[in-house]
Legacy VTK file of the C-alpha trace (Angstrom):
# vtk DataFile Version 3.0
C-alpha trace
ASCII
DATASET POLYDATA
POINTS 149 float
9.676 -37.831 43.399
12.458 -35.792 44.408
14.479 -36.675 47.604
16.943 -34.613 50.082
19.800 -36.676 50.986
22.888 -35.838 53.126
25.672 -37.859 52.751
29.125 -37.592 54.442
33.164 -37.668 53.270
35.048 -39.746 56.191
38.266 -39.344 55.483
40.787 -41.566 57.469
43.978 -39.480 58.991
46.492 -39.644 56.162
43.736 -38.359 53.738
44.219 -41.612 51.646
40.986 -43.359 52.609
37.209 -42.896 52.952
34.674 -44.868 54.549
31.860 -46.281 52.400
28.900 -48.903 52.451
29.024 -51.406 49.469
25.903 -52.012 47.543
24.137 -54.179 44.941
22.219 -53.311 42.137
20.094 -56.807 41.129
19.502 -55.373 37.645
23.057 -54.788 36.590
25.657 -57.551 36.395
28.195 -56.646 37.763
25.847 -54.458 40.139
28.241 -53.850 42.807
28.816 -50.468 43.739
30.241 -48.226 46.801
27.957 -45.365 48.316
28.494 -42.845 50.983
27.105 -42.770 54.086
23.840 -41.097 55.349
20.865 -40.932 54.067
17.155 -38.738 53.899
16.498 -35.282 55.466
13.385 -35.309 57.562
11.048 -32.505 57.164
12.271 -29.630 58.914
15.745 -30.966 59.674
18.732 -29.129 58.115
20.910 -31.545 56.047
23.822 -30.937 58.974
21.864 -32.570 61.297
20.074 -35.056 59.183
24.334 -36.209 58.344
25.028 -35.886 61.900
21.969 -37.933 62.468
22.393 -40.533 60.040
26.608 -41.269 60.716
25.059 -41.804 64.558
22.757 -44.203 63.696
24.577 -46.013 61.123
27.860 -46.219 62.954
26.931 -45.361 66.453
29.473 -42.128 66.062
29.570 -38.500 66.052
30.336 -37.053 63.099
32.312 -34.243 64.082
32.658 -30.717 62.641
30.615 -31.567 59.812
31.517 -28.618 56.916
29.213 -28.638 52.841
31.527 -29.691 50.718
29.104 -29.057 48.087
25.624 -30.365 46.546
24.901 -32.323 44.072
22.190 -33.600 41.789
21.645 -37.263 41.326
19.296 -38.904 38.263
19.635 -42.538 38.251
18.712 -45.845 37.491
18.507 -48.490 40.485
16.608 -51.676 40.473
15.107 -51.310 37.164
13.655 -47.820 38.577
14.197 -44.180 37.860
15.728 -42.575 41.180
16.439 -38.509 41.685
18.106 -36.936 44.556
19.548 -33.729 45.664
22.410 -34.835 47.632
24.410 -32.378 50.252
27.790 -33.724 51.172
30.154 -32.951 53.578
33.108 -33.498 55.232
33.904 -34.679 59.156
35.278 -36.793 61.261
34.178 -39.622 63.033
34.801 -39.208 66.907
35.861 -43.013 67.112
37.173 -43.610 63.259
38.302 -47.397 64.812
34.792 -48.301 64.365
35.285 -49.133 61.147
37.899 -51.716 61.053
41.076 -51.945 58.423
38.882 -55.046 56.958
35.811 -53.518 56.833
32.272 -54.336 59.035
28.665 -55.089 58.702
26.469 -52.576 60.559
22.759 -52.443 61.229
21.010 -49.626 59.804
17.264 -49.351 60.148
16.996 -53.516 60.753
19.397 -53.861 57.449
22.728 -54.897 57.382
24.971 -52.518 55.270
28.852 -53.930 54.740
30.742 -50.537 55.594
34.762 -50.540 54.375
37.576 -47.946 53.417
38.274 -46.930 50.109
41.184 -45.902 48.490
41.010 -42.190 47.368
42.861 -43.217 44.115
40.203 -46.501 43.748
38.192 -47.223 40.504
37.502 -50.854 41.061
34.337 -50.127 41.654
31.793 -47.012 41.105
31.093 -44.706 44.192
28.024 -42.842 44.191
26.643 -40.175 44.144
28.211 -39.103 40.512
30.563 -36.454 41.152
31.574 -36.819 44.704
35.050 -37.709 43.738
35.779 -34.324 42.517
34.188 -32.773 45.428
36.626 -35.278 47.743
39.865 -34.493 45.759
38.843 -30.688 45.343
38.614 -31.001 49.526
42.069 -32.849 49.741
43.623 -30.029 47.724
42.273 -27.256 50.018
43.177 -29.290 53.470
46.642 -29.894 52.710
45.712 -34.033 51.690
44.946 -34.563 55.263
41.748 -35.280 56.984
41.145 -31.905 57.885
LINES 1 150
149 0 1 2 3 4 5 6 7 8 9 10 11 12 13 14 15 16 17 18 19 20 21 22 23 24 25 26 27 28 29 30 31 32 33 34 35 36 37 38 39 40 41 42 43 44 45 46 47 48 49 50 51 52 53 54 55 56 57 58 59 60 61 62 63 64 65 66 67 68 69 70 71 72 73 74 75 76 77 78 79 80 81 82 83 84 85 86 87 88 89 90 91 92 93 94 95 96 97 98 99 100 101 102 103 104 105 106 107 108 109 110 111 112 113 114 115 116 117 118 119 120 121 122 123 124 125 126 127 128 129 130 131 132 133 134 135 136 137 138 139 140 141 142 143 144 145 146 147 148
């Protein structure tokens, strides 16, 4: 089965930093990983508001001015099973980006914890996901002027 995800590029104000939720695959070793945030669009929900959605109830912010940065297509491996997503990203700000503290936080996201931290743009300690979202981030940089906007 194919799923519709929205994700979202939070960007910190110098443009050097994103925010992103750090997973674990149990099949892989290492199986460490970082992922944007969001998550599924609802039937008959736009992915705009599923992001906007999803940022509010992860963080408990508004993701503001939410623009596509593009979409991309996602065939994976997690858990020992096949995955497949169609994933829109975009780009916003968080109307409180103190939320997420310089060290990082554990949030609750539907009755889960999820350990949210900033990432370095230039960062390849670890893999982000979706594949590809690191050209859409730097291709974004390049347009804004490496700021947030």
């Amino acid at each position: 089965m194919i799923q519709v995800k929205a994700f979202a590029v939070l960007l910190d104000e110098r443009g050097t930093r994103h925010v992103v939720w750090r997973g674990s695959d149990p099949s892989k070793s290492p199986g460490e990983f970082h992922r944007l945030l969001g998550g599924h669009v609802n039937f008959g929900e736009t992915s705009r508001a599923a992001v906007v959605r999803e940022i509010g109830e992860e963080l408990g912010v508004e993701l503001l001015e939410p623009h596509l940065l593009g979409v991309l297509e996602s065939i994976f491996e997690y858990d020992g099973r096949p995955g497949h997503e169609v994933v829109f990203v975009y780009a916003g700000q968080m109307s409180n980006p103190d939320v997420v503290p310089a060290g990082g936080a554990t949030f609750v996201d539907s009755d889960a914890d999820i350990r949210v931290e900033w990432r370095p743009i230039d960062a390849d300690a670890l893999p982000l996901y979706p594949d590809g979202v690191e050209e859409l981030i730097a291709g974004h940089l390049a347009t804004s002027g490496s700021s947030a906007r």
